[in-house]
N, C-alpha and C positions, 0 to 999 in steps of 0.2 A: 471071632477070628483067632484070637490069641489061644482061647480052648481048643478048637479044632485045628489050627494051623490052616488054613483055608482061606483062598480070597474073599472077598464082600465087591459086589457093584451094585453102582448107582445108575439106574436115567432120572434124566433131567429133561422131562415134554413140556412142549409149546402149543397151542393151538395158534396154525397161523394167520394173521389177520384176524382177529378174533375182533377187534372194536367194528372191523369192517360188517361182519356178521350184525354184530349188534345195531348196529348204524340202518341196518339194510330191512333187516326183518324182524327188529325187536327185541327187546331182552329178555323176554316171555321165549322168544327161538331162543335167545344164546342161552339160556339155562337147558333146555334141551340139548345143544349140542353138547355144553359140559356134561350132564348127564349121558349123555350116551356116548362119548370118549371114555371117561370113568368106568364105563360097562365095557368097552369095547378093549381097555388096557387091562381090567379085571380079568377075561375072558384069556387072555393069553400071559396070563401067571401062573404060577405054580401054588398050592397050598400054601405052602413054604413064605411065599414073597409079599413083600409090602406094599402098596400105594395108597396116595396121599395129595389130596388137589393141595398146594402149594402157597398159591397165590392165585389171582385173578384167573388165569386160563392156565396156570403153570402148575404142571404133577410131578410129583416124585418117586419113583418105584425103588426098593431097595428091592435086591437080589442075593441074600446070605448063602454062601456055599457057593459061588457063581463066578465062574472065571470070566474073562473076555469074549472068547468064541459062543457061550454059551447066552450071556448077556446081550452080544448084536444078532444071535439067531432070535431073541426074544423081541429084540428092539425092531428087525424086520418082520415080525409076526404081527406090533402092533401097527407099523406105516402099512402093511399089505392089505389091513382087518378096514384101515381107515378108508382106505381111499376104494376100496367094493363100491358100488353104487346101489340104491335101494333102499335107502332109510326115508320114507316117507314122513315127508312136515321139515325136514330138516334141509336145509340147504348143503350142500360139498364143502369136507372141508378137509385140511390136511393138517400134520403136526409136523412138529422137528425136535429132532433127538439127540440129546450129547448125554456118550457113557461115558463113566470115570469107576474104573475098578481100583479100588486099594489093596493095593499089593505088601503093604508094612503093616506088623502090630500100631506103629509110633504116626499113622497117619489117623489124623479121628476126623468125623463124619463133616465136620464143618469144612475141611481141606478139602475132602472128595468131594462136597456139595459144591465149593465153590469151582473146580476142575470139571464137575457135568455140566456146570453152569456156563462155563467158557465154553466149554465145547457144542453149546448148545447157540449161544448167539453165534458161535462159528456157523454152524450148520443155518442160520439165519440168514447171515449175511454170504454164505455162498449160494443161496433159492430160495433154499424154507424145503418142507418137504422130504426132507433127507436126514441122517444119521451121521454125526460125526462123533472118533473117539477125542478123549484127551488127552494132552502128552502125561508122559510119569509124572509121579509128583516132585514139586521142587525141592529142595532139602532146607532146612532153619539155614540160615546167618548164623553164620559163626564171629564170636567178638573175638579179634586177635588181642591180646596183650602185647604194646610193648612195652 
């Protein structure tokens, strides 16, 4: 970013209800559904772009060179891809999405991480299933001297 002058965006995916899955039809499915979420977020990036299971059911896409508009056209290609029907052996399942674009050289990845992170239990606890951004980012504390 500092080289090109360029923004950088992050998602921030959930599979939701994922223990339910596992609970329901096994962990032998829920490796399946991870695997073919992984396949199915792969599928709608660009050369260019990164992802990364994260955690348990939690992935992470960087988007380098990726403004906002262009970041939630990506982030509705993967809710759109998700919810198709036809993946046999696998049960239905949905994700949820919180973007955080960095707009500063002075913001570093762990800031944006934690901003697609908010944005993403946002998007959680308004359904599941949905995309929410997050606000700019917040500025350091400044120590006043008196």
């Amino acid at each position: 970013m500092r080289r090109e002058s360029t923004a950088m965006t992050m998602l921030s995916i959930d599979l939701d209800y994922f223990k339910r899955i596992n609970d329901c039809h096994g962990h032998a499915t829920g490796d399946r559904v991870l695997i073919d979420v992984a396949a199915v977020i792969g599928k709608a990036l660009r050369v260019s772009d990164h992802v990364a299971r994260f955690g348990g059911e939690e992935f992470i896409v960087l988007l380098p060179v990726t403004g906002l508009d262009r970041a939630h056209h990506i982030a509705e290609r993967i809710l759109s891809a998700v919810r198709e029907p036809g993946r046999p052996g696998l049960p239905a399942y949905t994700v949820s999405i919180g973007i955080a674009c960095q707009t500063s050289v002075n913001e570093d990845l762990d800031a944006i991480l934690m901003r697609a992170d908010e944005a993403l239990y946002r998007a959680k606890e308004r359904g599941r299933d949905r995309i929410e951004i997050a606000s700019g980012p917040v500025p350091p504390l400044q120590v006043i001297q008196a």
